[in-house]
N, C-alpha and C positions, 0 to 999 in steps of 0.2 A: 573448251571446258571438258570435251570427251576424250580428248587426249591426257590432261589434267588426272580424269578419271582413271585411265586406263593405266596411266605412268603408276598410280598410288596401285591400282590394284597388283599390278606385277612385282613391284617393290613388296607390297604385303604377300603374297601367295606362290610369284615367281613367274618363269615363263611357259607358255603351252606345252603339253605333251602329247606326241604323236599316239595314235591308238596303239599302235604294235607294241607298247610299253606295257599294258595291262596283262603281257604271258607274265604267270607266276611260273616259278617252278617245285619241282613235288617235292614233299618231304618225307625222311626216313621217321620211325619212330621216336628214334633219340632226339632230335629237333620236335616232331610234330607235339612231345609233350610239354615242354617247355612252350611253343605258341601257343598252346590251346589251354595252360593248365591255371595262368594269371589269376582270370576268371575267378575259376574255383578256389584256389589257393590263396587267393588274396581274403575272402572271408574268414581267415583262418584268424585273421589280424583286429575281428569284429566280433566275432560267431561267442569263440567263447565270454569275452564281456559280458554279451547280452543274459550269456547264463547266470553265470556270478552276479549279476547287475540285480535280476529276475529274484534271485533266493535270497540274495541280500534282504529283502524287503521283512524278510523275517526273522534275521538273524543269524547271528553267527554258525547254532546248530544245523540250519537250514542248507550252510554253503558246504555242510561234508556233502549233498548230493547232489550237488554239480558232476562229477565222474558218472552217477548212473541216469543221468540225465543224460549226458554227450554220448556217454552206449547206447543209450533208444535212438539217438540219433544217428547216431552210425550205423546203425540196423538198419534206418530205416534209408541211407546215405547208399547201403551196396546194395538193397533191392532196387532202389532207381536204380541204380551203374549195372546192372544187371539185366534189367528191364528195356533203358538205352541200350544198349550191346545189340540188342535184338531189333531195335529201330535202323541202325547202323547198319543190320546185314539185308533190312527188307527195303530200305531206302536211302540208297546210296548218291542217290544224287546230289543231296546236299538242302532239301526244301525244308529239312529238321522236323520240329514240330506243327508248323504252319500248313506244311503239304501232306502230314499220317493227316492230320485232323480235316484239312478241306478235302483230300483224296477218300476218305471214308466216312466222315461222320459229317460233310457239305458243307459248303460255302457258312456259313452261317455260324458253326465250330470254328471255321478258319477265321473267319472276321474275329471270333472270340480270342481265340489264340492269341492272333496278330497284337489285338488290342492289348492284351496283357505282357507279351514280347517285346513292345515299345515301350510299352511302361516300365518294363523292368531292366529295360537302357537306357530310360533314363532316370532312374533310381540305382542304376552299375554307377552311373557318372558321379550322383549326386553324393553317396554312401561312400564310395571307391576317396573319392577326393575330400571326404568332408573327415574321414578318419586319413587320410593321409598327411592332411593340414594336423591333427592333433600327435602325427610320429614327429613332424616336423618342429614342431612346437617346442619338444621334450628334446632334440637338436638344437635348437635355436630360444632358449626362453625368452629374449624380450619379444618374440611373438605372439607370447602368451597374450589371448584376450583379442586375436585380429584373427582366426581360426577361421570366421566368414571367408574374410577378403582373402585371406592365403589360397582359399577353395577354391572364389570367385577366379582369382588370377591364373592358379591350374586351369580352370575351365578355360578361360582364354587363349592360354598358352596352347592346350591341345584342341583346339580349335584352328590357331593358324599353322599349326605341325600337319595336321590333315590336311587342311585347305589347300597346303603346299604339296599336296599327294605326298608326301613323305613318307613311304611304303616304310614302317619299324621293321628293319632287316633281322632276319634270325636268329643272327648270332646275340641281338642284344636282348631276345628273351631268354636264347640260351644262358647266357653269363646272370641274367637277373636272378633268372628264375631257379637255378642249380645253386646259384652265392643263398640263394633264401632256402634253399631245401636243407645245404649244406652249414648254415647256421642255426638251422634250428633241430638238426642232426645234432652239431655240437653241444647244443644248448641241453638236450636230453642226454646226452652220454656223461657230460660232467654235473648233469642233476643228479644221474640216477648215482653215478659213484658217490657221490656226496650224499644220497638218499642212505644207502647199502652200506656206509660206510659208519654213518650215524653223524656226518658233519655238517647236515643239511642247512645253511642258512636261511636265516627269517627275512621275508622285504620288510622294508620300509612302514608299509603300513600292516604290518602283522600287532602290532603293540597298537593298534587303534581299536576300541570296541563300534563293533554294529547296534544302532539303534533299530531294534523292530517298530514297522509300522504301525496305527492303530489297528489294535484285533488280530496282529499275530505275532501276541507279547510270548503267545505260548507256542510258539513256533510252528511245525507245518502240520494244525493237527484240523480234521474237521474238513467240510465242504471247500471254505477260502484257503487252506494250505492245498487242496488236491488242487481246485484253480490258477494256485500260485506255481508249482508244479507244471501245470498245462502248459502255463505261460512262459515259463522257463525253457520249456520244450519247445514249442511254437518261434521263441527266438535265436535259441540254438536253430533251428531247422534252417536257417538262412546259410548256414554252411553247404548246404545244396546249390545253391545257385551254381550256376555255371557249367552244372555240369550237362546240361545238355548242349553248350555252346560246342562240343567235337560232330554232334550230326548234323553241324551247317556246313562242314568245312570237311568232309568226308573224302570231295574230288580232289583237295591238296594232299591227300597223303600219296605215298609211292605205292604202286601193286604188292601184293595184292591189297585194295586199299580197304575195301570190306575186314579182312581181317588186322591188318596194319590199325586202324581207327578204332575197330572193339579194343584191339589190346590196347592202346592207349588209354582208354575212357578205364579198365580196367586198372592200372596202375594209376590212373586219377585219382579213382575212387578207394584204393590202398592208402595211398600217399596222403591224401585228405583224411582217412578216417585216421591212421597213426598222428597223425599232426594233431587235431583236435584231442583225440586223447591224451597225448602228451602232456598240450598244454594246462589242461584242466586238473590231471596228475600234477602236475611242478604248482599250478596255485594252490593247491592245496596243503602241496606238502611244505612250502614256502606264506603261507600264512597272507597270501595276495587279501587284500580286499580291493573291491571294486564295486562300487555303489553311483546312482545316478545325481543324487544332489550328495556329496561331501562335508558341504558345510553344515550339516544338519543332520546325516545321518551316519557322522562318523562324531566319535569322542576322545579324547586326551583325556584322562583321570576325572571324566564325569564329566569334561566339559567341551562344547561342540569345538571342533578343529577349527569352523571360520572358514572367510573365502579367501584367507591366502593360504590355505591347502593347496597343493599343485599335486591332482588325483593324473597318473600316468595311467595307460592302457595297460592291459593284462601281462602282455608281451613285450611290452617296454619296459615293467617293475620287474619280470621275469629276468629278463638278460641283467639289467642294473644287480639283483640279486644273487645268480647263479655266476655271475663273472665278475663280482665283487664293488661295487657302484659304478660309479659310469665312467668307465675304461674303455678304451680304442675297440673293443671285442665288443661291447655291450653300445656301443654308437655303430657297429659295421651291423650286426643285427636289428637296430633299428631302423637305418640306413634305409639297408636291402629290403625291409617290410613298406616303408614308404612308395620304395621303387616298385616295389609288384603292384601296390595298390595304384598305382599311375599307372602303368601297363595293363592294366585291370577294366581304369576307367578308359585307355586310349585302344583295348577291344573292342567294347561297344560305340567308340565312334566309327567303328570298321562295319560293326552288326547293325547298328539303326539302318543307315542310310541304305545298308545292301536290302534290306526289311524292307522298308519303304520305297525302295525301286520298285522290289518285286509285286507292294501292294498295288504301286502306281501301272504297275502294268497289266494287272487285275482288275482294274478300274476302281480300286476303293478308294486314291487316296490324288490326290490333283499330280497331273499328267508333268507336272516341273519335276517331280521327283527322283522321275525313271533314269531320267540322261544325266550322264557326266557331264562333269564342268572342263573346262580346258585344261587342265592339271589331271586327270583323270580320276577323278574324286565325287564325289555324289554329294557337290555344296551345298544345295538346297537343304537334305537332308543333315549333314552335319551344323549347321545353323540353326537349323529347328531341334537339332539333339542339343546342343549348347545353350541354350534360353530358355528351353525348358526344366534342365537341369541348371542354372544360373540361377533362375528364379526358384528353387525348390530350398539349394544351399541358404540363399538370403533370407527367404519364407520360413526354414526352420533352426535358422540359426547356425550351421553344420553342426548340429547335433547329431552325432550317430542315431543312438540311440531312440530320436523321437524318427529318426527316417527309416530306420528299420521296422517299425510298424506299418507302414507304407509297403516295405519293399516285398516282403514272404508274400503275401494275397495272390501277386500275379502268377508267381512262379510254377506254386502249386497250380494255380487254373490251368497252365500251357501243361504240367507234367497229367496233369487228370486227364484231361483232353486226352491227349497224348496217347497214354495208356488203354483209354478208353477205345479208340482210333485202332490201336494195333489189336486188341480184340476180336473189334471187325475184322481188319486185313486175314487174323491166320484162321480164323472162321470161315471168310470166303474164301482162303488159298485151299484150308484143306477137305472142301465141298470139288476143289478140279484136281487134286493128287492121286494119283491112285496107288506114286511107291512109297510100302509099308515102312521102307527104311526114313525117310522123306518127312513123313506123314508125322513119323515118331519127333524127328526133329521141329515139328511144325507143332505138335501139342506142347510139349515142352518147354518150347517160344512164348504158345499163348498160354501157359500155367504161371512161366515169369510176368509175362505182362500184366496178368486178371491182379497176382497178388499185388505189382506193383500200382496199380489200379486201386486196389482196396485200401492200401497202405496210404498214397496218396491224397486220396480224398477224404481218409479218415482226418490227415494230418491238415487238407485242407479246411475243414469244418471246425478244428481247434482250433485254427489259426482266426475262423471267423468269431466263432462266439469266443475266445478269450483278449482278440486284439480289434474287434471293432471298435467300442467305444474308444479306445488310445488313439485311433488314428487310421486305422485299416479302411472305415469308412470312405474316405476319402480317395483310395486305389476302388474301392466300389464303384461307387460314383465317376471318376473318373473312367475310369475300363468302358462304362454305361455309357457318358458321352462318347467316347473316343467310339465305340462300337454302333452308335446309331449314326455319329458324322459320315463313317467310311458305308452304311449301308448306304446312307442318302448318296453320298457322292456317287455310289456304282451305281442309281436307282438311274441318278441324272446322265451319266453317261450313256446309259442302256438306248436310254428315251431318247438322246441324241442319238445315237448310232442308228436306232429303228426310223428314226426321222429321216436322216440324210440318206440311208439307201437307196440304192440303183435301183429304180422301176420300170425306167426307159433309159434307152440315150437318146432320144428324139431331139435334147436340147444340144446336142453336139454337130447337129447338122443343120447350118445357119449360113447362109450366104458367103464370099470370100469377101476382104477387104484390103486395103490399102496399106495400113499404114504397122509399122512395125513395132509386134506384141511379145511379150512376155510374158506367160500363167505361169505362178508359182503353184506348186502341187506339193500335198503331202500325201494326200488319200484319194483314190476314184470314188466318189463318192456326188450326191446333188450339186453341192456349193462348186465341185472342181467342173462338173458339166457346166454349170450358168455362166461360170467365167470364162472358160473356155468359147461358149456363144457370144460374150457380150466382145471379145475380142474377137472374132470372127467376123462380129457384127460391123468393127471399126474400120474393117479392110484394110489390115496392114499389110504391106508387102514381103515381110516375114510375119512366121508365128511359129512361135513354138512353145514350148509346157517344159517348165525346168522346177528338179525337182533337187535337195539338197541330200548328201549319201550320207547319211549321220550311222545309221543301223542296215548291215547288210542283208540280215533276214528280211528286212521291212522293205527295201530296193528291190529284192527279186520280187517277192508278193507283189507290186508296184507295178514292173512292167510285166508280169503275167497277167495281171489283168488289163491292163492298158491295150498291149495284144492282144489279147480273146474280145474287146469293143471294138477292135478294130478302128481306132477312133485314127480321123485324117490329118492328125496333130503330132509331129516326131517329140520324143521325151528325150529330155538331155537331163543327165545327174553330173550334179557338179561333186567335186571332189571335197572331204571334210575332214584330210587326217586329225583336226581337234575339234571333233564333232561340233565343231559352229556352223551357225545357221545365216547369222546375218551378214558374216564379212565373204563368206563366199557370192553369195548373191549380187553384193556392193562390187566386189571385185568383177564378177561375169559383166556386169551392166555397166560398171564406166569399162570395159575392154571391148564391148561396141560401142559405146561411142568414142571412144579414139581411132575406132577403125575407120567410122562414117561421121565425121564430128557434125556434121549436119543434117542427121537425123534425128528423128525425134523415139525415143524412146518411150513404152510407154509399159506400166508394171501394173501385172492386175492380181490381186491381193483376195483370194475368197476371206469374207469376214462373217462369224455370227452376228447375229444381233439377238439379242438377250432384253428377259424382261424382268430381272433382279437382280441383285446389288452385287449380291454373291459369286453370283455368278463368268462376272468378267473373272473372276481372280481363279477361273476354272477353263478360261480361254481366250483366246488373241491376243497371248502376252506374245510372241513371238512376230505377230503380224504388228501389234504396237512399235517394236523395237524397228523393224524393217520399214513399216513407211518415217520413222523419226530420223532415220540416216538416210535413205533414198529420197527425202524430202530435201537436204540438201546437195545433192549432185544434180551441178546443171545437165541440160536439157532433158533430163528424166520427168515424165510424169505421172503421178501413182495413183492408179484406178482401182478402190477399192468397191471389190463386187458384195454387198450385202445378201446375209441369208436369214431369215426371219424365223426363228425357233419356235415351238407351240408357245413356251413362256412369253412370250413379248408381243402373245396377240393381244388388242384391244391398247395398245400403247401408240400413240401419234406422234411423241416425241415434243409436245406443246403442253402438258401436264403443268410444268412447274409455272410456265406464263399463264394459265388461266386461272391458276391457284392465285397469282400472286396481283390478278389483274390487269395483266399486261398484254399488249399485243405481241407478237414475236414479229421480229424484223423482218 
C-alpha cells in the first residue's frame, strides 16, 4: 500500500530534488521588475472597479470623481514606495516587514504583522484568481456563471505546479509582465489620440443609465456622499498591495542589491501609479459603467437591464472599446491581464510558505512548516495556502468585489507596523551616528517614514470605519485568532524547550551492555539523555546515537554540544540530500542487518508524551512515521523511550475505561 502510495505521489508532484537545487541566481533590474511587479500590477485589473463600482452607488454625476479619487490614491501609493525604499536600504536582508516590526517594535508587533501577511496571501490567492476567472469568462462565455469552479480549478492547478517545485522561470514573468505593461501602453496611446482628436468611442454600457441608491438620489452631497467618497477611496487603496512584496526578496537582486531593489520598488510605484490613472482617465472618457449588482442598478430606456446583462470588468470594456469590439488586440489584452493575475496569485504561493517557515522556526507556528518537502518546496505550507484560499473562493462566491473588503484591513496593519518599526530604527540609529553628513541622511529616512506612518494609518482607520460592517470584520477577527493561535503555540514550545533542558548528564552514565543499539537524536536535550541510558542499560554490543543531516546549521550546533558532554556515545549523521528523515534511517538499519543478518537490532525512538489532544499534531509526527516503517523490517525492534511533559501529569492512560466502566486488559 505504501508503495501504491508513493507511485501516486511522484506521478502527482514528480521526483526528489537534491538540496544543491535551491541556489537561485541574482537578478538585474530589468528582470527583478518583472518578478517582483505581478503582485502589484495585477491589482491594476481590480483596483479601479472597485472605484467606479463605490461612486456608482450614487450615480452617474458621482462617477466624474473616480480620476480624483485614483490621485489621493496615488499620493498616497508613492509615499509608501518612498517610505519602502528606506526599509530596502536598513534591511536588506530580506525579513520585509515581519523582521522592521519584530526587530524594533517585539515579538508581539511581529506576531501582528505576520498574522496579517498570511492573510493577505491568502486573500493575493483568493482575489488574484477569483478576477482572473471573470478575464477568462469574457474569453470564454459559456463559462459565464461557473466563475467559482474556474477559481477553485486555478487554485488546484497552482497547487500542483508548486508542489512539483516548479521554480516559474524568469523569463516567463519577463514576457507576461512587459506583453501587460506593453498593452496597456498601447491601450493609452490610441485612447488618448482618439481622446485629442475628438473620435473617442463610447463602450457598450455608456448608453446605460445609473440607478442611485436609496438617499443619494441627490448625488455625493452631505455626510453619506463624503462616506461614500471614503469608500471609494479605501477600495481604490488595494492598488497598494504588493508593493511591499520587493523587501522580502531584496538578497535576489544583483549588487549593489540595496540600491538595484529601491530602484525597482521606485519604477513599481511609477508604473502602478500611471496605470491606475490611465485607466480611470479612459473609463471616463469612454462612458464605462461598472456597478456591483447590474440587473438592478443599471437601465435601458427606464427599464432594468436584467441578468442576461453580461457586466465585463473595467479593463476588459476598455480594450473591447478602444480597439473596436472584441478583436485579436482586445482578447491579447485580456489575455495578458488574466496571465498576470495567475502570476500574481502563484507569488504568494512562493511568499506563504517562505512566511510560515520562518514563523515555524520562531516557534509560533507547528514545527511541519519550516522544512522542505522532497521537491524542495514548503508543502505543508502551500497546502495550507491552497484550502484556505479554496474555501474563501467558494465561501464568497469569487466575487471580487465582496473579497476585497477582506483583503485592504491587513495590508495596511503590516504597512503601519512597518513604518511605525522604522521610526524606531532611525531614532535609535541616529542616538549612535555622530557623521553630520550621515545623520542628515538618517533624518530624512525618518521624515519619509513618520509621514508614511501618518498616511497609512490614517488610510488604515478609513478603511475600518467605512469597510467594517461589508466585511472587514471578519479579517479582524480572523488576524485576532490567527494571532492569539501563534502566541499559544510559541507559549507551548517555550514550556517545552525549558522543560527538556540539560541540568545534568548524570543520566548518560549508565552501565555497558550487550546488545546492539541505535539512538535516534535530533536535539541534546532530557529525552536524548534517557534514551541514550535506557540503551546503555540493554548492554548492547554496539551503540551508537545517529542523527539525520536535514539542516547543516542545526548539525554543527549538534555535535558542538555533544563534544562539550563529552558524552561516551560516537554520533553518526546520516546523509539527507532530499531532506528525508525516515528513508535514511530505514536504509542505515536494514545495511546492519545485512551485514550481521543475525543480530538483533534494536531502535530507540525518544517520544513526548502529551496530556492534550492538540497537542500530538505539535509533535511526534516524524517519530509516528519511523516506527510505522521500521515496524516492518525484520529483525528490527523499536524501543520507544517516553518523556512525560508537565501537560500529561495526573493522566494514567485508564481514563477512558473507567469512564466507560471498564476494566483495561
Amino acid at each position: 500500500m505504501s508503495d501504491i502510495a508513493d507511485a501516486a505521489k511522484r506521478l502527482l508532484v514528480g521526483r526528489p530534488l537534491r538540496s544543491e537545487s535551491s541556489k537561485r541566481s541574482l537578478l538585474p533590474k530589468r528582470v527583478a521588475l518583472p518578478v517582483f511587479a505581478s503582485d502589484a500590477l495585477s491589482s491594476m485589473a481590480y483596483a479601479p472597479d472597485e472605484i467606479l463600482l463605490m461612486l456608482a452607488v450614487a450615480g452617474i454625476a458621482a462617477t466624474a470623481f473616480a480620476p480624483w479619487v485614483g490621485a489621493v490614491v496615488v499620493v498616497v501609493l508613492l509615499v509608501v514606495v518612498a517610505s519602502y525604499r528606506q526599509i530596502v536600504r536598513a534591511y536588506p536582508s530580506g525579513g520585509g516587514d515581519y523582521e522592521v516590526a519584530t526587530t524594533n517594535l517585539g515579538p508581539t508587533a511581529g506576531i501582528g504583522v505576520a498574522s496579517a501577511l498570511m492573510l493577505d496571501y491568502v486573500l493575493t490567492v483568493a482575489v488574484s484568481l477569483s478576477a482572473a476567472s471573470q478575464y477568462l469568462v469574457v474569453l470564454l462565455p459559456a463559462a459565464r456563471g461557473y466563475e467559482p469552479l474556474v477559481a477553485v480549478v486555478l487554485v488546484a492547478a497552482l497547487t500542483v505546479v508548486n508542489l512539483r517545485g516548479v521554480r516559474e522561470s524568469a523569463w516567463v514573468f519577463v514576457v507576461v509582465i512587459y506583453c501587460f505593461m506593453a498593452a496597456l501602453g498601447i491601450l493609452a496611446v490610441v485612447g488618448a489620440v482618439a481622446f485629442f482628436s475628438g473620435e473617442m468611442p463610447q463602450a457598450a454600457s455608456a448608453d446605460l443609465e445609473l440607478v442611485p441608491a436609496a438617499g443619494f438620489e441627490q448625488g455625493l452631497l452631505g455626510v453619506a456622499g463624503a462616506f461614500l467618497v471614503a469608500r471609494a477611496f479605501a477600495s481604490g487603496a488595494v492598488a497598494l498591495t504588493g508593493v511591499e512584496s520587493i523587501t522580502s526578496d531584496v538578497p535576489a537582486f544583483q549588487r549593489p542589491k540595496r540600491r538595484n531593489a529601491a530602484t525597482t520598488l521606485a519604477l513599481l510605484g511609477a508604473i502602478s501609479a500611471v496605470m491606475l490613472m490611465t485607466i480611470l482617465f479612459l473609463a471616463q472618457a469612454t462612458g464605462v459603467k461598472f456597478v456591483e449588482d447590474p440587473a438592478t442598478q443599471l437601465t435601458r430606456d427606464g427599464a432594468p437591464v436584467g441578468d442576461e446583462y453580461e457586466q465585463h470588468p473595467v479593463l476588459a470594456q476598455l480594450a473591447e472599446t478602444v480597439f473596436g469590439g472584441f478583436s485579436a488586440v482586445a482578447a491579447v489584452v485580456i489575455g495578458v491581464t488574466a496571465l498576470v493575475l495567475l502570476l500574481a496569485a502563484n507569488t504568494a504561493f512562493h511568499g506563504f510558505p517562505v512566511l510560515g517557515s520562518l514563523l515555524a522556526k520562531d516557534g509560533y507556528l507547528p514545527r511541519q512548516l519550516h522544512t522542505r518537502g522532497d521537491r524542495m518546496a514548503f508543502s505543508n505550507g502551500i497546502v495550507t495556502l491552497a484550502v484556505a484560499a479554496g474555501v474563501l473562493v467558494v465561501a464568497f462566491d469569487a466575487e471580487v468585489t465582496a473579497l476585497i473588503q477582506l483583503y485592504i484591513v491587513g495590508v495596511f496593519v503590516s504597512f503601519t507596523l512597518a513604518q511605525l518599526g522604522m521610526l524606531r530604527h532611525w531614532t535609535r540609529e541616529l542616538r549612535k551616528e555622530p557623521n553630520p553628513k550621515v545623520r542628515g541622511r538618517m533624518k530624512w529616512s525618518r521624515v519619509l517614514n513618520g509621514t508614511g506612518f501618518v498616511l497609512t494609518s490614517a488610510v488604515l482607520v478609513i478603511v475600518l470605519v467605512t469597510k467594517f460592517t461589508h466585511g472587514a470584520w471578519i479579517t479582524v477577527v480572523a488576524m485576532g485568532v490567527l494571532f492569539l493561535i501563534m502566541r499559544g503555540i510559541h507559549r507551548h514550545y517555550m514550556r517545552v524547550r525549558s522543560e527538556l533542558a540539560l541540568d545534568d548528564i548524570s543520566g548518560a552514565r549508565a552501565l555497558p551492555s550487550r546488545v546492539h543499539a541505535v539512538v535516534l537524536v535530533s536535539r541534546v536535550h532530557k529525552p536524548t539523555m534517557r534514551a541514550l541510558a535506557y540503551a546503555r542499560a540493554s548492554r548492547p554490543s554496539m551503540l551508537e546515537a545517529v542523527t539525520v543531516g536535514v539542516d547543516q546549521d542545526e548539525i554543527t550546533d549538534l555535535r558542538r554540544q555533544w563534544e562539550a558532554l563529552d558524552l561516551p556515545v560516537p554520533l553518526r549523521v546520516l546523509d539527507s540530500p532530499y531532506r528525508e528523515i525516515t528513508r535514511p534511517v530505514l536504509h542505515y538499519v536494514r545495511s546492519l542487518r545485512s551485514e550481521s543478518p543475525r543480530d538483533l537490532v534494536v531502535v530507540y525512538i525518544p517520544e513526548y508524551v502529551v496530556g492534550h489532544w492538540w497537542e500530538h499534531l505539535l509533535h511526534n509526527q516524524s517519530a509516528l512515521r519511523l516506527k510505522g516503517r521500521l515496524l516492518f523490517t525484520p529483525g528490527v525492534v523499536v524501543a520507544s523511550v517516553p518523556w512525560q511533559l508537565s501537560s500529561s501529569a495526573g493522566y494514567t492512560g485508564l481514563e477512558g475505561d473507567e469512564v466507560e466502566g471498564r476494566r483495561p486488559l
